[in-house]
C-alpha positions in Angstrom: 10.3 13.3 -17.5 9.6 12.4 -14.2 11.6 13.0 -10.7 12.5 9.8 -8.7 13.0 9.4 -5.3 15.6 6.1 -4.5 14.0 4.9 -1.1 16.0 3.1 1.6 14.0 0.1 2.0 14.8 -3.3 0.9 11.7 -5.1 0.2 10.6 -8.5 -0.5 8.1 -9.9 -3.2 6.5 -12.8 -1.6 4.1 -15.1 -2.6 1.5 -16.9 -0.2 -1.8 -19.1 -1.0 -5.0 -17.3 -2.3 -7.1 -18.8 0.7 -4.1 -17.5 3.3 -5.2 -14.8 6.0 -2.9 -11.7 5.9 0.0 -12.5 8.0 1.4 -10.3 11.0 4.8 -9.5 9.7 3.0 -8.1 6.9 3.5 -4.8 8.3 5.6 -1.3 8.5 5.3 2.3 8.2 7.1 2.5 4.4 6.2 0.6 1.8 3.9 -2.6 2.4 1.6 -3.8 -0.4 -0.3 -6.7 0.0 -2.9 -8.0 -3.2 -5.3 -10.5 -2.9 -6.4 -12.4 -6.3 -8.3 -15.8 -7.2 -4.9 -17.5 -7.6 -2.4 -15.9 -4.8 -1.8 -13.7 -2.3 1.0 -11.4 -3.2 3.1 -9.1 -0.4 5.5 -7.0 -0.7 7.1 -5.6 2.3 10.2 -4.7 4.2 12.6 -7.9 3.4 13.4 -7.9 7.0 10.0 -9.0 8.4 10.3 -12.1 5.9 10.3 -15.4 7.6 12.4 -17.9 5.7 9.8 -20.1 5.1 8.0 -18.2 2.8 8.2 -18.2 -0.7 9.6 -14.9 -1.6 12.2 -12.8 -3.8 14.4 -10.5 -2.2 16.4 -7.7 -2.6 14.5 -5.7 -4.3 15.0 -1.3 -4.1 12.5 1.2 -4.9 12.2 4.2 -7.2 9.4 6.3 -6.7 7.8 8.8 -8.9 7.1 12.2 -7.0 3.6 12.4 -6.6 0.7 12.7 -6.5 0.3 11.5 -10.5 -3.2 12.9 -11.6 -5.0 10.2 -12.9 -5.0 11.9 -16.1 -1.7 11.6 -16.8 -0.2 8.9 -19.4 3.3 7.4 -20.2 4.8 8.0 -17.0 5.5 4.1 -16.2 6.1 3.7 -19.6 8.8 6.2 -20.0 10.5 4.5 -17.3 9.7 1.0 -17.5 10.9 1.1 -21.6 14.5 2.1 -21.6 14.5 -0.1 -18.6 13.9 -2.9 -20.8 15.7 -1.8 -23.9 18.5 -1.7 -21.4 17.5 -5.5 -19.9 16.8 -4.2 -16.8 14.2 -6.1 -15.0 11.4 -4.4 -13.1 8.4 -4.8 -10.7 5.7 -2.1 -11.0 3.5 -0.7 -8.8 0.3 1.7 -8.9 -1.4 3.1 -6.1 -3.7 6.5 -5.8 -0.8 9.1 -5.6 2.1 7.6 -7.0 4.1 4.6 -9.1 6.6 2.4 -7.7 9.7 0.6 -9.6 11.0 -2.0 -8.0 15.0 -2.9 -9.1 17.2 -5.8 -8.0 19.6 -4.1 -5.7 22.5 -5.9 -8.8 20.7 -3.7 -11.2 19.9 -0.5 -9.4 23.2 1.3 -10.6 22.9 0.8 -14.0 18.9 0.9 -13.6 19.8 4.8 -12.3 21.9 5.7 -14.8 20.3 4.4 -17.9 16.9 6.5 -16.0 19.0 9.4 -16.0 20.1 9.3 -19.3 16.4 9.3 -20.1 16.1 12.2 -18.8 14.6 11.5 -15.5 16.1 13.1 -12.3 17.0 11.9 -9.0 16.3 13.6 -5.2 17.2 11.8 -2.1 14.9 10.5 -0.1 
């Protein structure tokens, strides 16, 4: 099972245009992830920088996996993201080189944690 880190950060999920540059508030040192496809432009970032304006879902908290995750590993965001779901608990995933994300409503994030923990997984503070 894996080890989870709860990080302090709120973040948003925001949606933009595909054909939209990058915008400026876009930014921060913790977690910012911005994806680019044919049919959007999806950001996630601090919910603070947010402008109202913009189409986004908020209040979101992370759990991340301590990393780095060799590439050869498999079933770690399946043996969280599963009893996650078998619990109803709604997620936003993300992958990058080192490490997964899950994103968890802030309303869900105790029960998220302790349906995780009765998993088997294990917390560490941030």
């Amino acid at each position: 099972m894996s080890n989870l880190i709860l990080l302090k950060q709120r973040v948003a999920v925001c949606r933009l245009a595909a054909d939209e540059a990058v915008p400026s508030w876009a930014k921060g040192d913790e977690l910012t992830v911005i994806t680019r496809t044919p049919e959007e432009l999806s950001i996630v970032c601090d919910e603070r920088w947010v402008p109202v304006h913009i189409r986004a879902e908020n209040g979101w908290r992370i759990l991340k996996v301590q990393g780095p995750l060799d590439f050869n590993q498999v079933g770690v965001l399946s043996a969280i993201a599963i009893p996650l779901a078998q619990a109803g608990v709604s997620i936003f995933a993300i992958s990058t080189f080192d490490t997964d994300f899950i994103l968890v409503k802030e309303s869900s994030l105790t029960q998220a944690m302790n349906v995780l923990l009765s998993a088997g997984h294990k917390f560490e503070a941030e």
